[in-house]
KOLMIBA-860173 format. One record per residue (C-alpha): y, x, z negated. Coordinates in steps of 0.5 Angstrom, whole numbers, padded with zeros to 4 digits, always signed. Layout:
N
YXZ;...
This chain:
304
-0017-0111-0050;-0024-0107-0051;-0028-0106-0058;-0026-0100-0060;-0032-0093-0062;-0031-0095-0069;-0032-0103-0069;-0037-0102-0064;-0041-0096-0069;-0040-0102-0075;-0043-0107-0071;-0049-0102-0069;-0050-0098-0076;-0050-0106-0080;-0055-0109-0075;-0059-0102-0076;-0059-0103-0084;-0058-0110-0085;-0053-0109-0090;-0046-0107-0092;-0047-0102-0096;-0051-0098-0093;-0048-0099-0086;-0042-0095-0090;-0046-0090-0092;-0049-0089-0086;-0042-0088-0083;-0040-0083-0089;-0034-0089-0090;-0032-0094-0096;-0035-0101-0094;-0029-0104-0095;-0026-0100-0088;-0033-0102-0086;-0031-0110-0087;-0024-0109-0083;-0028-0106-0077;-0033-0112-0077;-0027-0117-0077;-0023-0114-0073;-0029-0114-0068;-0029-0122-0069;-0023-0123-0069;-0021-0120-0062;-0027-0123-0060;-0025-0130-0063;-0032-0131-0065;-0036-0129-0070;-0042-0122-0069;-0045-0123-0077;-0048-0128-0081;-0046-0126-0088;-0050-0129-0093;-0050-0126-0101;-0058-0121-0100;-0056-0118-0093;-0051-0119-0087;-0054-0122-0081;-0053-0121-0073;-0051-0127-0070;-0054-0129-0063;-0046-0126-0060;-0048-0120-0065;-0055-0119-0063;-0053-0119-0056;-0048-0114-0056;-0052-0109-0061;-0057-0107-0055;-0051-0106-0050;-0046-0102-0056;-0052-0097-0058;-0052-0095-0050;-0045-0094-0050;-0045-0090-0056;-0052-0086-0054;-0049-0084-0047;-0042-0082-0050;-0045-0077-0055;-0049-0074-0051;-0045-0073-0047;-0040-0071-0052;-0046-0066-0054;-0047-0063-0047;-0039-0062-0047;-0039-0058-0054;-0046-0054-0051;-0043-0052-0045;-0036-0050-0049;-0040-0046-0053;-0044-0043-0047;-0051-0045-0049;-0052-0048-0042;-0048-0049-0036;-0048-0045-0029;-0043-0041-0025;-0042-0040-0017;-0039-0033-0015;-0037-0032-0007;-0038-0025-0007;-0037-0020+0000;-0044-0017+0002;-0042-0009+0000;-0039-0012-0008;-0046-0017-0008;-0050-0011-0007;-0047-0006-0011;-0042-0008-0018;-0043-0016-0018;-0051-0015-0019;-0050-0010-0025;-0044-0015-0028;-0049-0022-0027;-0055-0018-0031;-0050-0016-0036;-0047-0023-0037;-0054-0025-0037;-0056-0021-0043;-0050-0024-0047;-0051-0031-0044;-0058-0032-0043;-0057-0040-0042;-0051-0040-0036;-0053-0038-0030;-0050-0035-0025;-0051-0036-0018;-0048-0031-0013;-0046-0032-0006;-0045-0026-0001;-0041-0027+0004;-0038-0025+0011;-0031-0022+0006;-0027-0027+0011;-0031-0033+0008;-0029-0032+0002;-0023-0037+0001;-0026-0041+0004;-0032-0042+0001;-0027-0043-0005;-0023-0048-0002;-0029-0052+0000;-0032-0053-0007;-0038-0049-0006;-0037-0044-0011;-0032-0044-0017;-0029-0038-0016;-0029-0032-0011;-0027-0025-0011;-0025-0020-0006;-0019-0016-0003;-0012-0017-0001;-0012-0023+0003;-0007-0028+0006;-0008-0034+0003;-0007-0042+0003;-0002-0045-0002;-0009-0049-0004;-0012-0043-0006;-0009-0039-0013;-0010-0032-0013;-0011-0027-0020;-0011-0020-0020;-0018-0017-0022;-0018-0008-0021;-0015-0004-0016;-0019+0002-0013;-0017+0008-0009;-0021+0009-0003;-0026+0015-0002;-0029+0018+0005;-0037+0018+0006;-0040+0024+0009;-0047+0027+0010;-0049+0033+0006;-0048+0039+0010;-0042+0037+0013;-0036+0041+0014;-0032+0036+0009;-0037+0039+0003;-0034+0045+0003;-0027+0044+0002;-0024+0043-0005;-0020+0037-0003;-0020+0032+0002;-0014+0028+0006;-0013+0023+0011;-0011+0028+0015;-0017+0032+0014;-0021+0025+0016;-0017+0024+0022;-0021+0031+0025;-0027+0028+0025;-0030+0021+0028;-0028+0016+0024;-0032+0009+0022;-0029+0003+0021;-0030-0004+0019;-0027-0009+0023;-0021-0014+0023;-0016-0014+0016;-0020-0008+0013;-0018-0003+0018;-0011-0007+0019;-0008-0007+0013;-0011+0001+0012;-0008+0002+0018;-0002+0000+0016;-0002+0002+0009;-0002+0009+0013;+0003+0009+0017;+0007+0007+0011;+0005+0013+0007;+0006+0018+0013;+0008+0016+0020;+0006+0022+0024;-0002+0021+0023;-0006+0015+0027;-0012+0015+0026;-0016+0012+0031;-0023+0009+0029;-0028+0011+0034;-0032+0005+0032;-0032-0001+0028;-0038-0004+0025;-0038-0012+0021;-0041-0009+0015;-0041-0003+0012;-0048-0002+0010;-0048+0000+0018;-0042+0005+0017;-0046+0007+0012;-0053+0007+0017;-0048+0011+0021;-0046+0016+0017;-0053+0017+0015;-0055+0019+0023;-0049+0025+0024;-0045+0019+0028;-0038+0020+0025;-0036+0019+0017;-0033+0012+0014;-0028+0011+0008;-0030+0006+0002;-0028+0004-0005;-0030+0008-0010;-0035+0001-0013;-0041+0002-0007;-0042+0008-0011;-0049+0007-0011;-0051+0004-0004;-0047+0011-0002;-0053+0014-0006;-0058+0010-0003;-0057+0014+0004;-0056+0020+0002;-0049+0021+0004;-0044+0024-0001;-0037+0021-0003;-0030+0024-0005;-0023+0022-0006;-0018+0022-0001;-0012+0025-0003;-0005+0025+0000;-0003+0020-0002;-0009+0016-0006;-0009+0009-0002;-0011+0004-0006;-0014-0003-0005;-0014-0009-0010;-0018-0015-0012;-0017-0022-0014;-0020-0027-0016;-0019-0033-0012;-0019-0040-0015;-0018-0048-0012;-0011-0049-0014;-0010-0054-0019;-0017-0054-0020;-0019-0052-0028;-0025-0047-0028;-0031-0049-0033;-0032-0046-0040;-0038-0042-0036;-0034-0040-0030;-0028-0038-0034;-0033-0033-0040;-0035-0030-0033;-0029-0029-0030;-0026-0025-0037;-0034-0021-0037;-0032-0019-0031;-0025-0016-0032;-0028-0013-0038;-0032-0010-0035;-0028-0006-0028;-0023-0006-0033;-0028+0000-0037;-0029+0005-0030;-0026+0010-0029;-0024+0008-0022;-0020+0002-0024;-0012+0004-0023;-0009+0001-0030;-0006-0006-0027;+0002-0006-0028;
């Protein structure tokens, strides 16, 4: 059997003070509970902590042993005790976000600075990532969460819906495209078209077929990244399709971004957590900022 938090505060309060009386008062108790907790001490220990005399109570040399040992433990409990309560409060504590490159250079940074003025003591450290890699740096435990599109997971990893977004098409100023008051998937297939590689291209692909099986469109070049595509469109070399969240990069190259109608494709966002793995109380604001502030574009579709 242990001593329990409030023996071991008496025996530290009385050795402080000298006295019952002030010991109790110190410990905001009645001095008679404060007595209780001293006998109960001494009689799970079957030996005696205090010299009671009739000017003061004295720690005898079992007591005077423990004293040093039970303030430590009370020390580091409370300060761990305060580290929690400071970190629930947000007044410290660190959030890491796996993030793939094009949402790490255009939304996450606006997001992060936002947070920051509202939480300047967390820190959020983001990780830009191939968007293949995302899961799996979750997985691992680098980073607390990740957030990225529609991918087929493990049962290890849990997945929560963040926004969803229609594509857009990308083309230089002066383009053909420029001219025409709408704009479709089947005007796109007219032109050559720039792509990512692996999932991105395959599920767009298979969300076309779905939407209208008599158009194929046929990449004529798939890059990794789409600040290449991006790079590409610049020099003439074709035209690309993105989310409507690299608005600024688009800006960045000079290149002019529309909606794609006929049908409007879609892509959706998660945040991906380890499952069975409780977020911090930092980790957990930054998530909620975030689905806050997606939630105020225009080019989030309203979940449901």
């Amino acid at each position: 059997m242990n001593p329990s938090l409030r023996q071991m505060r008496a025996l530290v309060a009385l050795a402080k003070t000298g006295s019952f009386t002030l010991a109790a008062d110190h410990l905001s108790v009645t001095q008679s509970a404060l007595s209780g907790q001293i006998k109960e001490l001494e009689q799970m220990l079957g030996v005696r902590v205090v010299e009671r005399t009739t000017r003061k109570a004295q720690l005898s040399e079992l007591g005077r042993e423990l004293y040093p040992l039970f303030e430590k433990m009370l020390q580091d409990l409370d300060r761990a005790m305060a580290d929690i309560a400071s970190r629930k409060a947000l007044k410290q504590g660190s959030v890491r976000v796996a993030a793939p490159q094009m949402l790490s250079c255009t939304l996450l940074p606006e997001v992060i600075a936002a947070y920051r003025a509202r939480y300047p003591d967390v820190q959020v450290r983001l990780a830009d990532s191939p968007v293949e890699q995302v899961p799996a740096r979750v997985f691992s435990g680098e980073v607390d969460f990740g957030i990225g599109p529609e991918r087929d997971t493990t049962a290890e990893i849990e997945s929560q819906p963040l926004f969803e977004m229609p594509f857009v098409v990308v083309f230089p100023p002066g383009h053909a495209l420029e001219q025409r008051a709408s704009i479709t998937w089947a005007d796109v297939d007219e032109f050559p078209f720039i792509s990512l590689q692996g999932q991105f291209t395959e599920r767009l692909l298979r969300d076309m077929h779905a939407s209208f099986r008599e158009l194929s469109l046929s990449p004529f070049n798939e890059v990794t990244f789409m600040t290449t595509a991006l790079a590409m469109v610049h020099a003439r070399l074709g035209i690309t399709v993105c989310l409507p969240y690299a608005e600024k990069m688009v800006q960045l190259y000079g290149l002019r971004m529309r909606p794609l109608e006929s049908p409007a494709l879609t892509r959706r966002f998660f945040v991906y957590t380890r499952n069975a793995r409780a977020l911090s109380p930092a980790a957990e604001s930054f998530v909620a900022f975030l689905q806050e502030h997606v939630a105020a574009h225009e080019w989030n579709v309203p979940q449901g």
